[in-house]
FILUMBA-470319 format. One line per field, with one value per residue: residue number from 1; x, y, z of N, C-alpha, C in turn; residue in one letter. Coordinates in Angstrom, 2 decimals, always signed. Layout:
BEGIN
k <- [NUM_...]
n_x <- [X_...]
n_y <- [Y_...]
n_z <- [Z_...]
ca_x <- [X_...]
ca_y <- [Y_...]
ca_z <- [Z_...]
c_x <- [X_...]
c_y <- [Y_...]
c_z <- [Z_...]
r <- [A_...]
end
This chain:
BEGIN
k <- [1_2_3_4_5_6_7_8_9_10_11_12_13_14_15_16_17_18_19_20_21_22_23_24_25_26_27_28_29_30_31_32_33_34_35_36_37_38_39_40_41_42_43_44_45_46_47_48_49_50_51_52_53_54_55_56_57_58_59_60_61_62_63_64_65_66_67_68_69_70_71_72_73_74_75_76_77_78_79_80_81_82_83_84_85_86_87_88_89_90_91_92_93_94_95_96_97_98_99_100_101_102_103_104_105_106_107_108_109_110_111_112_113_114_115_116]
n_x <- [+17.41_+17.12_+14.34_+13.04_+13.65_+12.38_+9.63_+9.28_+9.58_+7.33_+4.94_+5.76_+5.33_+2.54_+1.42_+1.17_-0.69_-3.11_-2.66_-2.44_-0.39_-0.13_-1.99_-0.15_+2.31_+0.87_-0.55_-3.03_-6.37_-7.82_-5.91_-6.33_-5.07_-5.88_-4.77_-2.66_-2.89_-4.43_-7.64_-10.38_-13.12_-17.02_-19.89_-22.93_-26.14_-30.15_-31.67_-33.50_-33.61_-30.94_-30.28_-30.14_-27.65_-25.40_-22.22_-19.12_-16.25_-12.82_-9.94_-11.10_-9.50_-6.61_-6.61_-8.26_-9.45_-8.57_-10.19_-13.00_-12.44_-12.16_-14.42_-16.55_-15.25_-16.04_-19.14_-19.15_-17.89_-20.10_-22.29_-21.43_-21.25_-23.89_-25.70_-24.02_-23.31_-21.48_-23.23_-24.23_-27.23_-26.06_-27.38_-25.91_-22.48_-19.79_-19.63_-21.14_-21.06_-18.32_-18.81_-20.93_-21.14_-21.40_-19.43_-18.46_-16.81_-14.28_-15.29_-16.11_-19.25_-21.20_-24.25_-26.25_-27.44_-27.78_-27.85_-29.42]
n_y <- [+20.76_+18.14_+18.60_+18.14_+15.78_+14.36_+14.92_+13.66_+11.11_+11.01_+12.01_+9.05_+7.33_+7.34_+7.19_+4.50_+3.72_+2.67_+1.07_-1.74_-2.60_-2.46_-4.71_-6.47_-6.10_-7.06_-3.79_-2.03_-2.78_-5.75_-6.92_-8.26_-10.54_-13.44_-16.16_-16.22_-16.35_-15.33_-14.22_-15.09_-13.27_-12.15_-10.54_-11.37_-9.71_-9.58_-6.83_-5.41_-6.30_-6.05_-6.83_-9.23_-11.48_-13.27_-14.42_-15.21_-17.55_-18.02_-19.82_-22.58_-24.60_-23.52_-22.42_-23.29_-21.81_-19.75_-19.15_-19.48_-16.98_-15.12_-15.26_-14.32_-11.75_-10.73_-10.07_-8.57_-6.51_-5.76_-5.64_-3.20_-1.57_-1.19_-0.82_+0.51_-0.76_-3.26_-5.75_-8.74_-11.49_-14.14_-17.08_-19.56_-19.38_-18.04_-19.24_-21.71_-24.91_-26.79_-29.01_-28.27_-26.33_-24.82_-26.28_-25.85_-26.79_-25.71_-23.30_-21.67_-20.82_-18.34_-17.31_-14.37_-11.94_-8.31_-6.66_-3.55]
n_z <- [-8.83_-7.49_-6.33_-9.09_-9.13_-7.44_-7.30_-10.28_-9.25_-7.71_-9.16_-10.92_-9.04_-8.08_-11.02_-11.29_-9.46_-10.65_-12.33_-12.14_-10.93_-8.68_-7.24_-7.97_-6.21_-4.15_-3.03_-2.32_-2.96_-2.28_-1.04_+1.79_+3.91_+4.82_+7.43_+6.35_+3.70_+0.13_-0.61_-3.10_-3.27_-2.79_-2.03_-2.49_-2.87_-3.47_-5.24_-4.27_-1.45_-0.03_+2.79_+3.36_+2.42_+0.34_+0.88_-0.75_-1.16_-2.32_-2.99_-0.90_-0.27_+0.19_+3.11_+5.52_+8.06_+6.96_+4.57_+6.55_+7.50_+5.99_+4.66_+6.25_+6.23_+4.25_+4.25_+6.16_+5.13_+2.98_+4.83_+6.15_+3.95_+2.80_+5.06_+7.29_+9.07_+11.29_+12.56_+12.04_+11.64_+10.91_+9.04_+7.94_+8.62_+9.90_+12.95_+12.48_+12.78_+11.59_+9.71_+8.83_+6.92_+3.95_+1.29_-2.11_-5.05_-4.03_-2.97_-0.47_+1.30_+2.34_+4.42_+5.10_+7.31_+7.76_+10.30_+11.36]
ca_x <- [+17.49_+16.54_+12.95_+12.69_+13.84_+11.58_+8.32_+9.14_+9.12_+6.13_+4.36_+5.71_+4.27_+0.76_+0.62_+1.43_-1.71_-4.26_-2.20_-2.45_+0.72_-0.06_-2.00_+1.15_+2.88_+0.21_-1.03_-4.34_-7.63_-7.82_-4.38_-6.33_-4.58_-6.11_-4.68_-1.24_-3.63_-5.35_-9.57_-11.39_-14.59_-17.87_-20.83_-24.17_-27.29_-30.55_-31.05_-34.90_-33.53_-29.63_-30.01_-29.73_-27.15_-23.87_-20.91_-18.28_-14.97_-12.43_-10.17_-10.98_-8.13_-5.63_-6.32_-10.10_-9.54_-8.65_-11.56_-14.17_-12.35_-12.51_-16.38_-16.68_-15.32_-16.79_-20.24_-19.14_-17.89_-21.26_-23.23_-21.57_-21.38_-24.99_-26.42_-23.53_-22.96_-20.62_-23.85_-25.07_-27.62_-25.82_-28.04_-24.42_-21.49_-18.50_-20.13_-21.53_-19.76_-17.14_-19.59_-22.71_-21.20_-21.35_-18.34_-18.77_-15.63_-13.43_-15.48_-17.09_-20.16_-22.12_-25.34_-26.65_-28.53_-27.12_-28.66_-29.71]
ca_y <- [+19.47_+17.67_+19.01_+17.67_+14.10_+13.72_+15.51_+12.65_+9.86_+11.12_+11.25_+7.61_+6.48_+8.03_+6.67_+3.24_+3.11_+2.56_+0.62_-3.09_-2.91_-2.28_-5.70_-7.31_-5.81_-6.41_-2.97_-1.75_-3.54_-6.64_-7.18_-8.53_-11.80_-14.59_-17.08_-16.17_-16.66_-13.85_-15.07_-14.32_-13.29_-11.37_-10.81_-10.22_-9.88_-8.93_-5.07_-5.32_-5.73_-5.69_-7.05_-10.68_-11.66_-14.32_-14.11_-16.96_-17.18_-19.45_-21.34_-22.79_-25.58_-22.49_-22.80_-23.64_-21.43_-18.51_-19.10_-18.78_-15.53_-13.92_-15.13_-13.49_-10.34_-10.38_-10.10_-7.63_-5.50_-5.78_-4.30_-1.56_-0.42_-0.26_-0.43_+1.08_-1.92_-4.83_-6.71_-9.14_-12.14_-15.42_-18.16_-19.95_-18.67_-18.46_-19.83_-23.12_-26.18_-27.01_-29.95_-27.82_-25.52_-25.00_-25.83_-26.36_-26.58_-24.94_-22.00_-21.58_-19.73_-17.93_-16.58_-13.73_-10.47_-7.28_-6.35_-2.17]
ca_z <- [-9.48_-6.09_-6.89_-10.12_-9.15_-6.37_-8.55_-11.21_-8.18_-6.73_-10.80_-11.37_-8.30_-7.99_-11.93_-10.57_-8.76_-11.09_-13.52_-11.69_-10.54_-6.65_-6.75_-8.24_-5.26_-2.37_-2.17_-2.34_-3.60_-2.37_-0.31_+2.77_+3.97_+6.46_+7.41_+5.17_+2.51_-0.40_-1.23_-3.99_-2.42_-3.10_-0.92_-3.68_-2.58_-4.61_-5.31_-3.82_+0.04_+0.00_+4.19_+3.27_+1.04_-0.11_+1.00_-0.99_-1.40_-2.24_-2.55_+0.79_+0.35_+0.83_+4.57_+5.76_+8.68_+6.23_+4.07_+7.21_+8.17_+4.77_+4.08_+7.24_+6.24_+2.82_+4.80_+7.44_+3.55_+2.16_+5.77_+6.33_+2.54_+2.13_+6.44_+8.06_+10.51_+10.58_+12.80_+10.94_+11.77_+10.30_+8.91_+7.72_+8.90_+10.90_+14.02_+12.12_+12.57_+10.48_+9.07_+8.12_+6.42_+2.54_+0.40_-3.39_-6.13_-3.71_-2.61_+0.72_+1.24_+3.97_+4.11_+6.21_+7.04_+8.24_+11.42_+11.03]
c_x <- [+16.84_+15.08_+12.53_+12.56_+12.70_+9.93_+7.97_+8.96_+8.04_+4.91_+4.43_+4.92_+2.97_+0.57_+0.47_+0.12_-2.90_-3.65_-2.27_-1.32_+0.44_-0.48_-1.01_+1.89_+2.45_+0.08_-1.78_-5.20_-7.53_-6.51_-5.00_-5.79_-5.02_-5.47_-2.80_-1.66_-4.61_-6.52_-10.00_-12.56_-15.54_-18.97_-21.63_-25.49_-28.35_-31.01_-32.70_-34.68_-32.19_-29.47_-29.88_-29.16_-26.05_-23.28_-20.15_-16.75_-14.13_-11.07_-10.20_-9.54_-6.60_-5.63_-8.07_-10.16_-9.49_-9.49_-13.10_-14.24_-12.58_-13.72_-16.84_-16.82_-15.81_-18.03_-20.14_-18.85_-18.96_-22.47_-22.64_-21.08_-22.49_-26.02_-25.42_-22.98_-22.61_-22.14_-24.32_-25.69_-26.86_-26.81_-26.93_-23.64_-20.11_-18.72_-21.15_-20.61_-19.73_-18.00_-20.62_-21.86_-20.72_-20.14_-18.48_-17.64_-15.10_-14.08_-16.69_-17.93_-21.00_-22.96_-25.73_-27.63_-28.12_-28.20_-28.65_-30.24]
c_y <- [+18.39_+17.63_+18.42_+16.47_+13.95_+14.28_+14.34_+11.64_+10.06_+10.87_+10.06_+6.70_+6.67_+7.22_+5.56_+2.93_+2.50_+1.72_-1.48_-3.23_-3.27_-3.94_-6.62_-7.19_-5.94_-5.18_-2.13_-2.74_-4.73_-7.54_-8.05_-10.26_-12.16_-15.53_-17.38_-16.29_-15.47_-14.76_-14.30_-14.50_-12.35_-11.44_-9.82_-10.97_-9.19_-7.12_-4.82_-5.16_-7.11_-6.62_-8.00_-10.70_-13.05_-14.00_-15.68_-16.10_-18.45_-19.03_-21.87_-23.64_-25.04_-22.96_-22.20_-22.11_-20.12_-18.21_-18.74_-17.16_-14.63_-13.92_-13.74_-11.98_-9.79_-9.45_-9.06_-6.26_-4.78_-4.90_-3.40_-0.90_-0.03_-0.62_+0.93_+0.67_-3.08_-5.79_-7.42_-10.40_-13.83_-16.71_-19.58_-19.50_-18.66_-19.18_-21.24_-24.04_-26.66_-28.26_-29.68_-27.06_-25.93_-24.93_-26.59_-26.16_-25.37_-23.77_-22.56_-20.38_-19.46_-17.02_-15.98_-12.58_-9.89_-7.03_-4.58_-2.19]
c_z <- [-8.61_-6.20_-7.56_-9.62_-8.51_-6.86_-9.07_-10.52_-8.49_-8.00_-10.73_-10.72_-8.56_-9.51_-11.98_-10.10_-9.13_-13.18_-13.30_-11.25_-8.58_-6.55_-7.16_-6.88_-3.89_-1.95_-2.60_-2.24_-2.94_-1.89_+1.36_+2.53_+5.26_+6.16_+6.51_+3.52_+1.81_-1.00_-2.50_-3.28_-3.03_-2.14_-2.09_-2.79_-3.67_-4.41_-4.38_-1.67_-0.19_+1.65_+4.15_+1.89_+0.92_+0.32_+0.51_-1.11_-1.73_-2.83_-1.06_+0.52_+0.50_+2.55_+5.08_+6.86_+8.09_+5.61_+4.82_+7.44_+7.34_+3.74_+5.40_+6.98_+4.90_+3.22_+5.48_+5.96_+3.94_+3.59_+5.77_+4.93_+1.98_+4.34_+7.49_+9.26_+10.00_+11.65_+11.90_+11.67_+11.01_+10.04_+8.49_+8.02_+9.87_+12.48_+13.65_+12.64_+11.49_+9.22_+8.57_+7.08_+4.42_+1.40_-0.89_-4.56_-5.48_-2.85_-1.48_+0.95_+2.26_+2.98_+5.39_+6.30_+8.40_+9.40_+11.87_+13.13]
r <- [X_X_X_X_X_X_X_X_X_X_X_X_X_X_X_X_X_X_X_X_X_X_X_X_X_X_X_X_X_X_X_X_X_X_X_X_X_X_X_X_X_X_X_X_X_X_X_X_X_X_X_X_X_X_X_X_X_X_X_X_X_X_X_X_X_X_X_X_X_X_X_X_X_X_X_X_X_X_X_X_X_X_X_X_X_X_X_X_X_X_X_X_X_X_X_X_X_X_X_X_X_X_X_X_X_X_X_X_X_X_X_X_X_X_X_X]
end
């Protein structure tokens, strides 16, 4: 009987995972937190050469300092899912000052290129 119960757990969970529940719960997809704070972020570049691309995110007025860290890691994503390396060259980015850098309706954005 013991068997069974813990079978039917182990089912309920595992079907849990791919139902939206985990990000209700903080866990999977999209659970990283800076700053005490969760980003919407993306890092697109175009499909012709992938090595310079976006990275935004937002809302920065969550906490500015969370918003650099998770453009940051948007960028560091996006190299090593198509170079294989978090280097990347920054033309914007977490090493700007706080006064250059690009924030537009909430979302802060870096620009860069992966360094192969």
């Amino acid at each position: 009987m013991m068997r069974i119960v813990i079978l039917g757990s182990l089912v309920l969970t595992l079907s849990a995972c791919g139902s939206g529940l985990g990000d209700r719960f903080g866990i999977g997809k999209g659970t990283e937190f800076f700053d005490g704070q969760r980003y919407s972020g993306s890092a697109k570049a175009d499909r012709s050469d992938r090595s310079h691309f976006v990275a935004s995110v937002r809302p920065v007025s969550a906490s500015f300092d969370g918003a650099i860290e998770a453009a940051r890691y948007e960028g560091v994503q996006h190299c090593i899912k198509y170079y294989g390396t978090s280097d990347i060259a920054w033309d914007v980015g977490p090493d700007t000052p706080r006064e250059a850098l690009v924030i537009e309706n909430d979302t802060l954005t870096f620009m860069g290129t992966c360094q192969e």
